[in-house]
C-alpha positions, -999 to +999 in steps of 0.1 A: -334+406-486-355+382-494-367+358-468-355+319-471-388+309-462-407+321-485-393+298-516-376+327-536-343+315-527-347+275-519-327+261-496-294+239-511-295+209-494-278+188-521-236+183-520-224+192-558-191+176-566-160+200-579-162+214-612-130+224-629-145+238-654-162+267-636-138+292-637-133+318-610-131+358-618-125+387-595-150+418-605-148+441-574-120+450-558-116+473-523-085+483-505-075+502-476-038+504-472-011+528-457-008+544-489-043+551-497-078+551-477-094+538-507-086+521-539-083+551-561-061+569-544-040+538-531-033+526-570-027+560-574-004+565-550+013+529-557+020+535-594+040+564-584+060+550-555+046+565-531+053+551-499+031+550-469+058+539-441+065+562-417+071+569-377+043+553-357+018+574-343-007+548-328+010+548-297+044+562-286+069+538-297+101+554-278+110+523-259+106+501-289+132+488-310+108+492-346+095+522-346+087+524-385+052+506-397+028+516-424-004+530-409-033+539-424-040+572-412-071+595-413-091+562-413-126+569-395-146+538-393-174+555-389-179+570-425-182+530-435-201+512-404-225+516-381-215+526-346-235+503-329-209+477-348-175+501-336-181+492-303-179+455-309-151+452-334-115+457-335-100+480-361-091+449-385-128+445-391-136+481-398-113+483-426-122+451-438-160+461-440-152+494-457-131+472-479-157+448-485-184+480-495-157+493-519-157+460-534-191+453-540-197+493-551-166+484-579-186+454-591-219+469-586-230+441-563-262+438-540-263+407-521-299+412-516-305+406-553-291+369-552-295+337-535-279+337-498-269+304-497-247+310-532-229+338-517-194+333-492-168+350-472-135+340-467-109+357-453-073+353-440-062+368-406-027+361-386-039+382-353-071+388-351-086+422-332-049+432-313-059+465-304-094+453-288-078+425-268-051+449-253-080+470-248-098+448-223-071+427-211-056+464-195-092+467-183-086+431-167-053+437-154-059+472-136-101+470-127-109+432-127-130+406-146-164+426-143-146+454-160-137+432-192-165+437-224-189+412-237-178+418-272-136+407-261-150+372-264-158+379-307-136+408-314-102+395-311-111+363-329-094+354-365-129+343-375-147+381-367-140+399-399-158+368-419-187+366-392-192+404-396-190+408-435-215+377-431-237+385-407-237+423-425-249+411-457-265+380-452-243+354-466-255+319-460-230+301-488-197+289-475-177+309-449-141+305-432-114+318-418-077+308-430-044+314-407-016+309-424+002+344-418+015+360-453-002+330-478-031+335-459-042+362-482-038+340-513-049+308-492-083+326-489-082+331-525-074+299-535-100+284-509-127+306-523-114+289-560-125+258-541-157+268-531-168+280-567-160+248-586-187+230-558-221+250-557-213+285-543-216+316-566-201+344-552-173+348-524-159+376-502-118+373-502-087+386-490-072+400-457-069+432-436-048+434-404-041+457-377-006+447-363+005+478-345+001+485-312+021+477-278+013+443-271+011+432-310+047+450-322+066+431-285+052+396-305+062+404-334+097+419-327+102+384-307+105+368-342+140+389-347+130+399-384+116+432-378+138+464-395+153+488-361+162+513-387+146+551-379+144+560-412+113+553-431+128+557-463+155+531-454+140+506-430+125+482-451+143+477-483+140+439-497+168+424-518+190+453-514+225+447-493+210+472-467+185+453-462+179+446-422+149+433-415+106+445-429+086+464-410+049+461-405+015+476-416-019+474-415-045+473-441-053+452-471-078+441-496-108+424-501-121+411-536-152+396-553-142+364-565-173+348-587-179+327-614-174+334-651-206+325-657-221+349-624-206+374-638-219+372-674-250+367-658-251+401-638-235+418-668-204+432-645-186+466-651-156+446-657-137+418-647-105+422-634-090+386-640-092+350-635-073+329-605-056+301-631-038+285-609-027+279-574-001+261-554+009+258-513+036+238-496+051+239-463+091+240-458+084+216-429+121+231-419+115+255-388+092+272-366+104+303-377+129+304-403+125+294-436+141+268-454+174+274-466+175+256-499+140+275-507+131+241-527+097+244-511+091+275-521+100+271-557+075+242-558+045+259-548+055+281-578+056+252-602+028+239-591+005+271-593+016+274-629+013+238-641-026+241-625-027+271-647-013+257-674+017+282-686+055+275-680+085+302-676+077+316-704+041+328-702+047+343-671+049+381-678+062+397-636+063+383-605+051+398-576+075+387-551+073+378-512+106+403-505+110+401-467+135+422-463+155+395-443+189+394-457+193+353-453+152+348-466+160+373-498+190+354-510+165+323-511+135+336-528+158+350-555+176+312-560+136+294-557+124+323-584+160+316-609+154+281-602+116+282-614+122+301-644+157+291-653+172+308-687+145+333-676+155+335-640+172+371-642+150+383-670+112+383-662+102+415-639+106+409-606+089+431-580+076+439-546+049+466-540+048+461-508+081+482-498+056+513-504+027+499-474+053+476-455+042+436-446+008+434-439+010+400-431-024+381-444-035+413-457+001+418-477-007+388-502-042+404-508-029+436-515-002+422-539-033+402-556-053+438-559-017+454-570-013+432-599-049+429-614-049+467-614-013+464-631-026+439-658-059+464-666-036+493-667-005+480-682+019+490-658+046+475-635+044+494-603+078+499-585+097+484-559+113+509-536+143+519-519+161+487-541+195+506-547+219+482-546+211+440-550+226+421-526+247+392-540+230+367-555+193+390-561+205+393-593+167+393-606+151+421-630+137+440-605+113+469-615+125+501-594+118+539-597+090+547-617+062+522-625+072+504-659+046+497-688+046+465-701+020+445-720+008+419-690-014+387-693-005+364-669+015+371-634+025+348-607+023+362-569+045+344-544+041+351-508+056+333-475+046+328-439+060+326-406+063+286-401+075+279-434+039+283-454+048+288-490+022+298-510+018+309-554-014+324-570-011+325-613-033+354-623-048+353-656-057+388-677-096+383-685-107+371-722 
């Protein structure tokens, strides 16, 4: 890389004002997912249903009511990082850097070949480096403080996956964390919208996780949404009236947001598609549940489309949140009926994420990934194990095979614990 000092890359020092008109494309795209060690295989995989949920094999999960979780197995972390780095990060951050590499390998990207301070990373996390901590805070528990690592102080952090990618790559431009469980992965995006219209050039974006091991599955399964069922094929099953609760994964995606014109500029392999619009309200209801008139939700859906400029009927699927939650599905189908009205139980309707389960800030990033791939390739991928809608899911839901359709503009909706509602308009590139 070129070095700061030398005047190649001068130092910004000025504050640039937003600029609307700089519009923000996603060329690269990496994933790592429960379904598929790397994006190939995973779209693959997720075109033809294939699911990734199964029994979990991380740790023996006997005495635990979920036992189901989408893991992404065969992952080695060191075919993508250095070992040196293993020892100091938590599984999260391993996929998230092999992520990151896929990306930049998909957009043919060198960050050595551009200016430092133009180039970002922002990412979304909801829990950080679980199987580290639990790592050292056993060591703590049976040996003592000397016994705890150096590196239990950075690994667990939200933060570490955006200080690794940066510190990896040398990326000087704007760089954050954002918590805001299953928006965070279109928060990040949205933020990283943010960053382009001021003086940055280039951003790192998305979410991975890695939610499942002992102490991370007893905090979740506190919340009393988590599926008990022991079947994998009927444990998470969104919208449907078996529908009992989600169950977790881990993976996600990371994507190369940049500038129109940084693109055209670097004369990219392709460009996957434009964020148009973005929108992100809080129920301000409860800690935990979601509002029950899902008015909140429906208006973080208006308002991503207004800032994109396209009504009800410009919008070609949805990529819903589908939490699997009896009471929270009967609400996200009256917020999306209510958004599109005449068009409520027409326009596609589906959620991917019943093949990887929810991946929390990495889920919204992988629906993101899911539907750019579905706009290039013109197909609808699936939702699965939707047999029989529940009353009131009366939507057009998109089940068995993948289903072509002609796709320009998509809206993804995602929800977090705490009532974050969040809605990212996608827009097919020119």
């Amino acid at each position: 890389m070129a070095d700061p000092d030398s005047g190649v890359f001068p130092e910004r020092t000025t504050v640039t004002l937003p600029d609307a008109s700089r519009r923000s494309v996603i060329t690269g795209i990496g994933v790592v997912a429960p379904n598929g060690l790397d994006t190939d295989s995973w779209w693959k995989a997720t075109q033809k249903g294939t699911s990734g949920l199964d029994r979990i094999t991380h740790f023996d999960p006997e005495r635990y009511e979920t036992q189901i979780a989408g893991e992404v197995t065969g992952f080695k972390p060191e075919d993508h990082i250095d070992k040196r780095l293993i020892v100091q990060t938590d599984r999260w951050t391993w996929m998230a850097l092999a992520a990151t590499q896929m990306a930049f390998d998909d957009a043919r990207f060198d960050p050595e070949e551009h200016d430092p301070w133009t180039q970002g990373v922002i990412t979304a996390s909801s829990s950080g480096g679980n199987e580290f901590g639990q790592k050292e805070i056993q060591a703590l528990w049976e040996k003592g403080p000397g016994f705890v690592g150096a590196y239990q102080s950075i690994a667990w952090f939200y933060a570490a996956t955006t200080g690794q990618i940066s510190i990896k790559y040398g990326m000087k431009g704007p760089c954050s964390v954002i918590v805001s469980e299953g928006t965070g992965g279109l928060e990040a995006l949205a933020h990283s919208r943010r960053m382009l219209r001021r003086n940055a050039e280039i951003i790192v974006s998305g979410g991975c996780e890695a939610p499942i091991g002992p102490y991370a599955l007893t905090c979740q399964m506190r919340n009393g949404y988590l599926s008990k069922g022991s079947d994998a094929a009927a444990a998470y099953r969104p919208f449907d009236k078996a529908a009992s609760g989600y169950v977790p994964g881990e993976g996600g995606a990371i994507l190369l947001v940049e500038t129109a014109e940084a693109a055209k500029a670097r004369e990219v392999p392709q460009i996957y598609g434009e964020i148009a619009g973005y929108g992100a309200t809080n129920d301000a209801h409860h800690y935990g549940a979601p509002a029950p008139d899902g008015q909140q939700y429906a208006r973080a859906m208006r308002v991503a489309m207004t800032d994109a400029g396209v009504g009800p009927d410009d919008v070609d699927a949805v990529f819903a949140d589908g939490a699997g939650v009896p009471e929270a599905d009967a609400v996200e189908a009256a917020a999306i009926k209510e958004v599109f009205g005449k068009r409520g139980t027409e326009v596609p309707v589906t959620v991917p994420k019943t093949m990887v389960g929810r991946l929390y800030a990495g889920g919204a990033s992988l629906d993101v990934a899911t539907a750019l791939f579905a706009m290039r390739d013109g197909v609808i991928p699936p939702t699965i194990n939707l047999d029989d809608p529940a009353d009131g899911c009366d939507l057009n839901f998109v089940t068995g095979a993948g289903q072509k359709a002609d796709l320009g503009t998509i809206l993804v909706a995602a929800r977090g614990y705490g009532g974050f509602n969040g809605a990212l308009v996608l827009r097919k590139a020119d």
